[in-house]
N, C-alpha and C positions, 0 to 999 in steps of 0.2 A: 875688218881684221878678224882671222878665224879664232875661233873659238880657243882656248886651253883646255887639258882633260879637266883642271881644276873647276874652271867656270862651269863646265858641262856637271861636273859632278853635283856643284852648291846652288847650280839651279832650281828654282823652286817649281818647273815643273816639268823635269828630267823625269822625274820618279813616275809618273804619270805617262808621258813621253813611252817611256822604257816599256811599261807594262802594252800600251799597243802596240808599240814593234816587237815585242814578243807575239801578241794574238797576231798581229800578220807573219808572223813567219811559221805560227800553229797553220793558217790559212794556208800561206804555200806547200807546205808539209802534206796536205789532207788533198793538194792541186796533184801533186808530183810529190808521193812521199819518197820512192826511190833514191831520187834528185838529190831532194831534200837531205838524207841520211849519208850523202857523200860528203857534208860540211855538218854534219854533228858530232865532232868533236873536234878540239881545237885544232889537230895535229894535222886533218881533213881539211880545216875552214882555212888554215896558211898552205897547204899542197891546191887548195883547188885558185884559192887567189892567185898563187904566184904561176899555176897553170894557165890559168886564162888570160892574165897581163903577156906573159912572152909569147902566148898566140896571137893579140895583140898588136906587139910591137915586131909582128913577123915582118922582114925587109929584103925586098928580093935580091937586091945588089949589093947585103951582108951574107952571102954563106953562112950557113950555119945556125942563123936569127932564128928565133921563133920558137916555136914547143915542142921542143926535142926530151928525150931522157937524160943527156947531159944536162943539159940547159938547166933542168929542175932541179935533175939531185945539185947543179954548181948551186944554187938560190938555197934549197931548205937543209942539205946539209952543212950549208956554213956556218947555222945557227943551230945546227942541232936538232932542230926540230924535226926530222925522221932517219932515216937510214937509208942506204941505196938500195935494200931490195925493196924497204917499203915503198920508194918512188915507182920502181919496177910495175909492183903491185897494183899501185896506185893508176897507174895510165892502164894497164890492163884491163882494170876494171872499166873505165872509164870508157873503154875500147868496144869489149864486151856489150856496156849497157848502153850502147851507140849516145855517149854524150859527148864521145870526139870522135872522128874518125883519120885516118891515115890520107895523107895527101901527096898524090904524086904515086911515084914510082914504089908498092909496099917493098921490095927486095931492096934499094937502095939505104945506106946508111950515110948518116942518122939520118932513124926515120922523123920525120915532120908530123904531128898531128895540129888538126882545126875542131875549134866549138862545133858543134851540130847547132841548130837554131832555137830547140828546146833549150839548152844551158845558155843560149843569149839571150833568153827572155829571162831565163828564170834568175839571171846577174842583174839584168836590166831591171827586173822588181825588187831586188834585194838593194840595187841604189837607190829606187826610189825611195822604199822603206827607210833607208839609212838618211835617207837626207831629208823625208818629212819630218823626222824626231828634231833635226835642227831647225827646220824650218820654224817646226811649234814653239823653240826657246825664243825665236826673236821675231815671228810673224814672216821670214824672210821668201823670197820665190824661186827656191832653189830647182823643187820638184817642178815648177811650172817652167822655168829653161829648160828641163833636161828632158821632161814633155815634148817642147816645142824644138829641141833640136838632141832628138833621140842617139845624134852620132856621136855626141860629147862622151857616150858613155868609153869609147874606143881611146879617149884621151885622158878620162877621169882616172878609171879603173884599174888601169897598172901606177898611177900614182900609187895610188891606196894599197896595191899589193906591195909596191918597191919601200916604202914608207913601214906598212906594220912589219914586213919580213926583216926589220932594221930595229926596230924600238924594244927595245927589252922590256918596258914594263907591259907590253903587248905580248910577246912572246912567250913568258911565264906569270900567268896566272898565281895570284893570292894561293895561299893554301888552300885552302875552305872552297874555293873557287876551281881551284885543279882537280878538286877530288869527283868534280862532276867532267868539269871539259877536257879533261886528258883519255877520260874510259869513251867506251862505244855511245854510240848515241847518248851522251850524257847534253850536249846542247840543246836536244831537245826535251830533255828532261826539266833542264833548266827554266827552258822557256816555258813550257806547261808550270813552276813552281809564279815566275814571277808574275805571271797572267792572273795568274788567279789569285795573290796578293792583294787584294781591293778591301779589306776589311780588319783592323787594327785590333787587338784584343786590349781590355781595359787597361790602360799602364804603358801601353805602348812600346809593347816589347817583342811583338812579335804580330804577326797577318794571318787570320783565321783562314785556309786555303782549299777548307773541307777534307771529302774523304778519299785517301788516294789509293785507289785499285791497282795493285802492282801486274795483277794477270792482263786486266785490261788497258794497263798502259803497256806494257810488254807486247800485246798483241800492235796496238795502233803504231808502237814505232819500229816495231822486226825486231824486237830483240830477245832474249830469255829472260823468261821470268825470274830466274835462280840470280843472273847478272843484278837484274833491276831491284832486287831483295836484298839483295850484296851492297848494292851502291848506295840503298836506302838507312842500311844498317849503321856504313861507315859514319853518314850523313848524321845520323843523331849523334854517337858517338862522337862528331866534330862541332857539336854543338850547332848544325842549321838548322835541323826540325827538332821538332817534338811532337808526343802528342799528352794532351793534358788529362786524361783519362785510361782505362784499363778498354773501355767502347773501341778506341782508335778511329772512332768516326769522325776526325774533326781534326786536321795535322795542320799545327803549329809554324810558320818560318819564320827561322830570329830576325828580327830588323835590322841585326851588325851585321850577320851575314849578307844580307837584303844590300847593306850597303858599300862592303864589299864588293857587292857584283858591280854593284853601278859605277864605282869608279873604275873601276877596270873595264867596262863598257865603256866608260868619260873617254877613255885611250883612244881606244878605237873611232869614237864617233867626230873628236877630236883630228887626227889623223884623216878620215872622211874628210874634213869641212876645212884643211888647209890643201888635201886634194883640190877639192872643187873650186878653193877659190884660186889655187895657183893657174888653172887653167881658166875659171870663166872670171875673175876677178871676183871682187868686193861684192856681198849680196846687197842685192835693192830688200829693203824692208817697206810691207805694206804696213806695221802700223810703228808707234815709238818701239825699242827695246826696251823690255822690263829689266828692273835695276836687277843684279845677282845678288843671291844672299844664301841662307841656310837650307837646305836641304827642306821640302816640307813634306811635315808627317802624313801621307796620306791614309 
């Protein structure tokens, strides 16, 4: 039976879990950072899913199937989630940085765009990422099907888009939580924050996360410095960082925050693991499932 966001959340080794699919998606990012920055932020991360599921379930004997500009803005404007020129935008770009291309006839309307082979790899890694984190909660072989019969990803995938583009606690983000994935690259902001969470400050109230270089993350992810100094500022002010000294060499992340994220990741990963099993059934687990329980402090 798949998982709940809840179960995912009170896991005791989600938190853990969490922090390496964040360093692998640092790793993708540093593979293909371009890529990468076309699903850092949220409004990116539901335009690019719901883009690649209806290229997907393209149908030659449906007219009209497939990843057209209507198609998308019907999906992300029904929830809100962008506006019609940002769709516009949004395949342009895509057009542009040859991660789709036009298929068929360009003068014909609607036009039809397809993945290029670089964005099928780089979805095909981001399932695997997303299904090793469940995999770790119950020992189960999810990664290792989807290994051995790499086509399932064409079946998985637009679950997973048709599913979050529907869930509202998926589509709007916590407060605390919005105030990173709704701005520019703030996703990968994030993920640099939870990564580096590995070390508890006495009392347990927060993850010593070191010292964060706003020029030099600014540079690594493409964005302005002035932005990433803006986004940092709101951030204290909302009580997620801090830093315990006047040095600033050493920043702070609260642990409500910290847990905040993770249940609204629980959504998500959640959503992943009733995907997976609606299409490959029930996971085989290689070893027992560990019982659930509270969240642990790591």
């Amino acid at each position: 039976m798949a998982y709940s966001a809840e179960d995912i959340a009170e896991h005791p080794n989600f938190v853990e879990a969490l922090r390496d699919f964040a360093a692998s998606l640092r790793q993708q990012f540093d593979d293909s950072p371009r890529l990468s920055r076309m699903l850092a932020s949220h409004q990116r991360w539901l335009l690019s899913q719901a883009a690649f599921a209806l290229q997907l379930e393209y149908d030659p004997s449906q007219p009209g199937s497939g990843l057209t500009t209507t198609n998308l803005r019907e999906i992300i404007t029904s929830n809100n989630a962008a506006s019609r020129n940002t769709v516009l935008n949004f395949l342009d770009q895509l057009l542009s940085y040859k991660f789709v291309r036009i298929v068929g006839d360009p003068t014909r309307r609607p036009k039809r765009y397809e993945a290029t082979e670089v964005t099928y790899q780089a979805v095909y890694l981001w399932l695997l990422a997303n299904l090793l984190v469940l995999d770790r909660l119950d020992g189960g072989d999810r990664v290792a099907t989807l290994r051995g019969r790499p086509e399932l990803l064409r079946l998985v995938q637009p679950q997973i888009a048709r599913r979050a583009c529907l869930e509202p606690r998926w589509l709007e983000p916590p407060p605390r939580v919005a105030l990173f994935l709704w701005t520019e690259a703030g996703g990968l902001v994030m993920d640099e924050l939870v990564r580096r969470a590995v070390e508890p400050v006495p009392g347990g109230e927060a993850y010593e996360i070191g010292r964060i270089d706003a020029r030099q993350l600014a540079e690594q992810f493409m964005i302005s410095r002035t932005h990433l100094q803006r986004l940092f500022r709101r951030a204290v002010d909302a009580g997620c960082l801090s830093w315990p000294d006047d040095t600033r060499k050493n920043c702070l992340l609260n642990r409500e925050f910290l847990r905040e994220y993770c249940h609204w990741q629980a959504v998500k990963f959640s959503i992943v693991d009733r995907a997976y099993e609606q299409i490959c059934g029930p996971v085989r687990l290689e070893k027992p499932e560990p019982r659930l329980g509270a969240v642990r402090e790591a």
